[in-house]
ZAKE-779989 format. One record per residue (C-alpha): x, y, z. Coordinates in steps of 0.001 Angstrom, whole numbers, plus 500000, padded with zeros to 6 digits. Layout:
! ZAKE-779989
   east  north     up
      X      Y      Z
...
! end
This chain:
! ZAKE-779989
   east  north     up
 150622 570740 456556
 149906 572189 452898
 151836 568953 451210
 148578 566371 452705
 147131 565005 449633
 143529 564883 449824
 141217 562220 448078
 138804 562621 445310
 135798 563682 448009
 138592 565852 449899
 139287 563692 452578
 142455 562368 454112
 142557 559479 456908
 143521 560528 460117
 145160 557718 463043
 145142 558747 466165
 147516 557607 468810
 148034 558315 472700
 151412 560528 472635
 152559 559020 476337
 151583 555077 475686
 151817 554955 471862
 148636 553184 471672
 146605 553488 468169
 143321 555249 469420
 141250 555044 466586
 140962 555866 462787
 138869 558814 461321
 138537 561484 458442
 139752 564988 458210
 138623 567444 455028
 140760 570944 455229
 138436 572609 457376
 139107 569512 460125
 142707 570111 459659
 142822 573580 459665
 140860 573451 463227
 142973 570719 464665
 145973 573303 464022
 144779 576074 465071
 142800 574420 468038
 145034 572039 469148
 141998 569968 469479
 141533 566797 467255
 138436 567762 464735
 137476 565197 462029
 134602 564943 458911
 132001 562550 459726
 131077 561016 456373
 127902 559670 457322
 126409 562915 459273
 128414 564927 456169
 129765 567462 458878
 132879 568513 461303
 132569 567378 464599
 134864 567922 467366
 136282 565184 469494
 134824 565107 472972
 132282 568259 472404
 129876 565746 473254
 131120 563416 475993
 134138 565308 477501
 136547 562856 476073
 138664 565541 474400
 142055 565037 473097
 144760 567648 473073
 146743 567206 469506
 150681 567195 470860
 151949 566945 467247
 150866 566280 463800
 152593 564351 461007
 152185 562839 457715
 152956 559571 455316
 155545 559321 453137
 153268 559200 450740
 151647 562683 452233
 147988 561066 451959
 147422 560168 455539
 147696 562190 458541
 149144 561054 462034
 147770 562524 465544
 149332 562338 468632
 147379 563189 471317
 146518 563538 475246
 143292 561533 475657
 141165 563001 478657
 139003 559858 478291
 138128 557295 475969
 138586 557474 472603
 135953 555045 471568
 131676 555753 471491
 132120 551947 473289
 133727 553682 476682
 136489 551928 475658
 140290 553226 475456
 140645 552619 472047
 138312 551479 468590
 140565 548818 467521
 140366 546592 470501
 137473 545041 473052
 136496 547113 475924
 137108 544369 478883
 139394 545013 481465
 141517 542240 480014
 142095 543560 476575
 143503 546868 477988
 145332 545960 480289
 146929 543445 477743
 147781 545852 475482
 149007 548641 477597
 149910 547657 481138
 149832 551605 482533
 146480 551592 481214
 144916 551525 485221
 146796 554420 486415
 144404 556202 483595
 141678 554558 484929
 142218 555290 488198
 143558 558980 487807
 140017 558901 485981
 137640 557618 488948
 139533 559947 491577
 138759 562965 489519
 135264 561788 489532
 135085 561170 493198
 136083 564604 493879
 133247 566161 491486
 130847 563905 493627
 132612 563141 496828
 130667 559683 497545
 129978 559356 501452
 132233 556753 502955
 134897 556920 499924
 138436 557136 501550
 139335 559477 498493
 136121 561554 499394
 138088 561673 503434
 141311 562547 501820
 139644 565482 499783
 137255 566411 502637
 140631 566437 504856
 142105 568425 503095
 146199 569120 501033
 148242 568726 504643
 146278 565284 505057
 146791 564132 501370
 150547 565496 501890
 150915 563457 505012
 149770 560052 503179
 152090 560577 500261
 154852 560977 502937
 154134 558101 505203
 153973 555892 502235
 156934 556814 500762
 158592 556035 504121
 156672 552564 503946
 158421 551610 500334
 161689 552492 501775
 160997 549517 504562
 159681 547806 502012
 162409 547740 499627
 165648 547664 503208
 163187 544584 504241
 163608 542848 501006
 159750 542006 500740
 158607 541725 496987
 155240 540954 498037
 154966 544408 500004
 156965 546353 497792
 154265 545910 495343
 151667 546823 497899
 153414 549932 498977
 154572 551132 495603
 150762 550390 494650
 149664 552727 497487
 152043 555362 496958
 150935 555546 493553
 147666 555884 494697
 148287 558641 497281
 150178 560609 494492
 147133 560703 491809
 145105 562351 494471
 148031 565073 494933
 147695 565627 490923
 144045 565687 491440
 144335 568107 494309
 146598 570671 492337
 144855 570166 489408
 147942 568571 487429
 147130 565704 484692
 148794 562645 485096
 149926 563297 481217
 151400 566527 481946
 154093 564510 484055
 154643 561699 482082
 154792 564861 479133
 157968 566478 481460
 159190 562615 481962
 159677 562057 478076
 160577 565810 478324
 163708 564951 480273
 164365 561880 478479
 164797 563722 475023
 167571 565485 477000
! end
């Protein structure tokens, strides 16, 4: 990255977007020192130029973002991040800056924006295993329970789909889904680090 052009204060704009949905996360600043750190890293690190100082992306909140790849303009005066969010990118709670933060407006704009969401509140119900949660069951059960469940509803979109039943296609596929983010959770596997060996594949 020695060719990025910096401005007069020693700054370069840097746009941030989800590597798996393509979504535009948010726009921020990066001096060399930001740069450098993002490289070496591999966590996003901008210049805040109203505290006058480096911060790092989620130090704070937890909403870190791992840097996949780094690229810049044509015009080598603008950097481009892609990134795997592990939460919001915006101080709102919301997904992303350049949007509202209603349930609406991100599911408008990306559609696969729940399974994050709900990959999100399964993680958090097995840091504080609510009583009477069926997730907090599933992880209180145990990985030959969870195993079981992921099994029987895979067998239940197979009669779905031999029945011909939109309507409980949807349901089961829905479930299955489910059932599958709590395996991920259970192993400890991000739901980005499959959709990273799905695009992975695709390449190929």
């Amino acid at each position: 990255m020695t060719n990025v052009q910096f401005n007069e204060n020693g700054l370069v704009p840097a746009i941030v977007q989800d590597a798996q949905t393509k979504e535009v996360l948010t726009l921020a600043y990066m001096n060399q020192e930001a740069l450098d750190l993002t490289i070496e890293t591999k966590e996003s690190w901008f210049y805040s130029r109203s505290r006058k100082e480096l911060w790092n992306k989620g130090a704070t909140s937890g909403n870190k973002q791992e840097v996949i790849e780094i690229r810049y303009d044509c015009d080598q005066d603008a950097v481009l991040l892609f990134v795997n969010p592990k939460g919001p990118a915006c101080h709102t709670g919301a997904v992303s800056c350049f949007k509202g933060d209603s349930e609406n407006d991100r599911n408008t704009s990306n559609p696969f924006a729940i399974l994050e969401s709900l990959e999100k509140t399964i993680s958090n119900r097995k840091k504080e295993m609510p009583e009477g949660a069926y997730t907090t069951y599933l992880f209180t059960e145990g990985i030959d329970k969870i195993l079981k469940k992921v099994g029987e509803e895979a067998s239940e979109v197979i009669i779905a789909a031999k029945n011909e039943d939109q309507t409980e296609m949807h349901w089961e596929v829905a479930d299955l889904f489910y059932h599958l983010l709590v395996l991920l959770e259970e192993k400890n596997i991000p739901l980005a680090a499959i959709m990273n060996t799905l695009e992975q594949r695709h390449k190929d």
